[in-house]
N, C-alpha and C positions, 0 to 999 in steps of 0.2 A: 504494500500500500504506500505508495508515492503522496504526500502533502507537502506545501507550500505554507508558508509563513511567513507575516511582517512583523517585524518587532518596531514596535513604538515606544515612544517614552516613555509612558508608564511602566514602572516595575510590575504591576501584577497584571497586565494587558499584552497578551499576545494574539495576533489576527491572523486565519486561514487565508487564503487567497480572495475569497468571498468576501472581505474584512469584515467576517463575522470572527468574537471572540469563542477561541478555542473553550470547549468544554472539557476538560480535564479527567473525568470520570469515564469517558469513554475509552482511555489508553488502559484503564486498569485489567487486567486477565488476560491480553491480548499477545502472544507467543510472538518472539523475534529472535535475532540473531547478533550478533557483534561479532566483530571481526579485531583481533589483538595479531599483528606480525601476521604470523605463517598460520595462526589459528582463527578457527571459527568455532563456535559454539551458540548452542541456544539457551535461552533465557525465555522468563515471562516476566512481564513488567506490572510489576506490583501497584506503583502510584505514580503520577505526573507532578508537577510543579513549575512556577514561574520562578526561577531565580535572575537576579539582575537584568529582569528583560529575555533570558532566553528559556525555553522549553528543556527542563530536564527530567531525566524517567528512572525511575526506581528499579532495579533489576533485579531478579536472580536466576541463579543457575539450572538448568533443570535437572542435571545431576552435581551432586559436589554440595556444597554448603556456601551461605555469606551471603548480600546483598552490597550493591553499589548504586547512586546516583551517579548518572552518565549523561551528557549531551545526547536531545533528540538526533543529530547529525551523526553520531558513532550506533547507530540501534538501528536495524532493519527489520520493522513490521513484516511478518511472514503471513501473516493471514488478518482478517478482519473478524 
């Protein structure tokens, strides 16, 4: 799932292409991927968040243990 975004100047306002503000609830349980160097692995993404203006996503593994928030631009939506 490909999406576009503006960041504006509001800290907690980020806009879709539509410049409708992003609804945040919608990334939660949604299975992706990240790519580290020479690896790939999947995650599912627990929560979203607005930090300083940009879209970050709560991650975790789907095997292994731990969670990480990641820039939306390091996270590949696999399915909707």
């Amino acid at each position: 799932m490909e999406r576009t975004y503006k960041y504006t100047d509001s800290p907690s306002v980020v806009l879709d292409a539509d410049d409708k503000p992003i609804d945040l609830t919608t990334y939660k349980g949604l299975p992706a991927t990240i790519s580290v160097d020479t690896l790939s692995f999947g995650v599912v993404i627990k929560d979203a968040r607005i930090r300083f203006g940009r879209l970050d996503l709560l991650v975790v593994p789907n095997s292994g243990e731990g969670q990480k928030w990641v820039e939306q631009h390091k996270v590949s939506i696999t399915s909707s």
